[in-house]
Legacy VTK file of the C-alpha trace (Angstrom):
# vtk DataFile Version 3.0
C-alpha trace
ASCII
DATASET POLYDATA
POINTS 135 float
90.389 88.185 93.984
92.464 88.181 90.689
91.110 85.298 88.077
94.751 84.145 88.117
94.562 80.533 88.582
97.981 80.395 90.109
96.928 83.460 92.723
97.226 81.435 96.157
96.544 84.665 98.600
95.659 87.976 98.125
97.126 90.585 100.391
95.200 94.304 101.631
98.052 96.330 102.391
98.060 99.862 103.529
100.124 101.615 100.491
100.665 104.890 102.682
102.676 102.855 105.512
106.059 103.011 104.498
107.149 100.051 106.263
104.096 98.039 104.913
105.350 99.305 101.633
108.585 98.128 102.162
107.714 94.551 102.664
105.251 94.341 99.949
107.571 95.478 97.650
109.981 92.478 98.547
107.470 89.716 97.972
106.417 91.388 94.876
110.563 90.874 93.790
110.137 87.371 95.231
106.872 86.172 93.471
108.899 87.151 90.538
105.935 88.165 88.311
104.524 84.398 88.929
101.431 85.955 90.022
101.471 83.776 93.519
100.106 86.714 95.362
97.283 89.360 94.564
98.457 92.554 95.599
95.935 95.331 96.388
96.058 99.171 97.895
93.273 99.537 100.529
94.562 102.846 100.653
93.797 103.511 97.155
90.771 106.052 96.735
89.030 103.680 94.513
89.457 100.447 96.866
85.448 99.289 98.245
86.151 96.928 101.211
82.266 96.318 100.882
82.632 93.426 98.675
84.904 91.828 101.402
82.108 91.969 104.462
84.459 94.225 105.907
85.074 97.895 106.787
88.229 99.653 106.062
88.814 100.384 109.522
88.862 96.485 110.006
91.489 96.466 107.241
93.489 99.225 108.671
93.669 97.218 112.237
95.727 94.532 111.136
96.989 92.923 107.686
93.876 90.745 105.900
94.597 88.185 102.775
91.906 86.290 100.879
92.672 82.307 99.850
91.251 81.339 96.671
88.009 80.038 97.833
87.417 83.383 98.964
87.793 82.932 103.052
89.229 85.613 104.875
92.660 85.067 107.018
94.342 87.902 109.347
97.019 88.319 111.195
100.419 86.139 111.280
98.615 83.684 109.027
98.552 85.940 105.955
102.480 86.260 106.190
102.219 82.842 106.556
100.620 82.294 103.297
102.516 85.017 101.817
106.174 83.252 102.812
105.067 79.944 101.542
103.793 81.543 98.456
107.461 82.426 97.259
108.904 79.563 98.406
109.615 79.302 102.129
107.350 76.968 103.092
109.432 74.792 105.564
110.172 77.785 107.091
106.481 79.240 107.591
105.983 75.008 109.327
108.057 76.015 111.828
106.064 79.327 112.925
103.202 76.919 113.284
105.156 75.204 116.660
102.690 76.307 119.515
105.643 78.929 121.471
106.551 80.158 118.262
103.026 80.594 116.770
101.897 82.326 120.458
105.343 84.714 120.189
104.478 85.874 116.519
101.241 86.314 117.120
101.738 88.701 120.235
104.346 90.602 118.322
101.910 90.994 115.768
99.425 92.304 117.662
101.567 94.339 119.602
102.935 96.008 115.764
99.223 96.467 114.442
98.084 98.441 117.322
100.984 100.646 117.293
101.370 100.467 113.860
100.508 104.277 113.063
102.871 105.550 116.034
105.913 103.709 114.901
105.520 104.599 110.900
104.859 108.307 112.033
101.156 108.572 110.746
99.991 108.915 114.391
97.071 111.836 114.536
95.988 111.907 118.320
92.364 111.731 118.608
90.733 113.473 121.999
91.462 110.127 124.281
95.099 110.541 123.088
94.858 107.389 121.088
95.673 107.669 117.231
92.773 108.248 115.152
92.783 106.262 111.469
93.780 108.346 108.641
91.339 110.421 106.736
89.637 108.202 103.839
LINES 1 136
135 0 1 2 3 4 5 6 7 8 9 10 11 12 13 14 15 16 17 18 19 20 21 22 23 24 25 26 27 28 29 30 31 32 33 34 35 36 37 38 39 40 41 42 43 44 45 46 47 48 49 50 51 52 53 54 55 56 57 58 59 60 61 62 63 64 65 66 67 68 69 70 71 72 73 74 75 76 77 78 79 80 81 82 83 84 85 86 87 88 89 90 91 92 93 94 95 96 97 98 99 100 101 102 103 104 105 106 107 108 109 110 111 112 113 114 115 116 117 118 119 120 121 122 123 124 125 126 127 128 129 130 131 132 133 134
């Protein structure tokens, strides 16, 4: 994680999903250069997910942040940390109500595992299924 002491998540985004793109680029207009969030590329060539205990493919199923005392979070909970990080915190409580928290969490899922379909970076593997990118 970035030795910024004000860093309060760190974000593994997928830089060749355009929609993932899209959305990082907003927060990184919202943190305003306050350095709030750690942004980094797992689809970089030079990214090493070993460090993290994890393997890119893990990364590539669904968003992953790191909190400052290194934990791991996935899921609705890093845009939850994200959000509050530039400033809509009361906002991000309310996604915590139980129906709401179940909802986002479904839609989540339901994104991730179509994720590569809907941002047209599907290649069908022999199942039918799409196959992660080539690293």
């Amino acid at each position: 994680m970035s030795d910024a002491k004000q860093v309060q998540v760190e974000v593994f985004f997928d830089g060749d999903c355009p929609l993932c793109v899209r959305e990082i680029n907003m927060l990184r207009r919202m943190d305003r250069g306050r350095g709030r969030i750690a942004f980094t590329d797992i689809a970089r060539d030079d990214f090493d997910p070993s460090e993290l205990g994890v393997s890119w493919a893990t990364l590539m199923d669904r968003i992953h942040g790191r909190l400052p005392d290194g934990a791991l979070i996935e899921g609705v909970e890093v845009f939850r940390r994200l959000y509050a990080a530039v400033g809509f915190g009361p906002i991000v409580s309310l996604t915590r109500l139980p129906g709401i928290s179940r909802a986002l969490d479904w839609f989540y899922l339901q994104f991730a595992k179509n994720r590569l379909k809907l941002t047209g970076r599907c290649i069908p593997d022999a199942r039918g299924a799409c196959a992660l990118p080539a690293r």
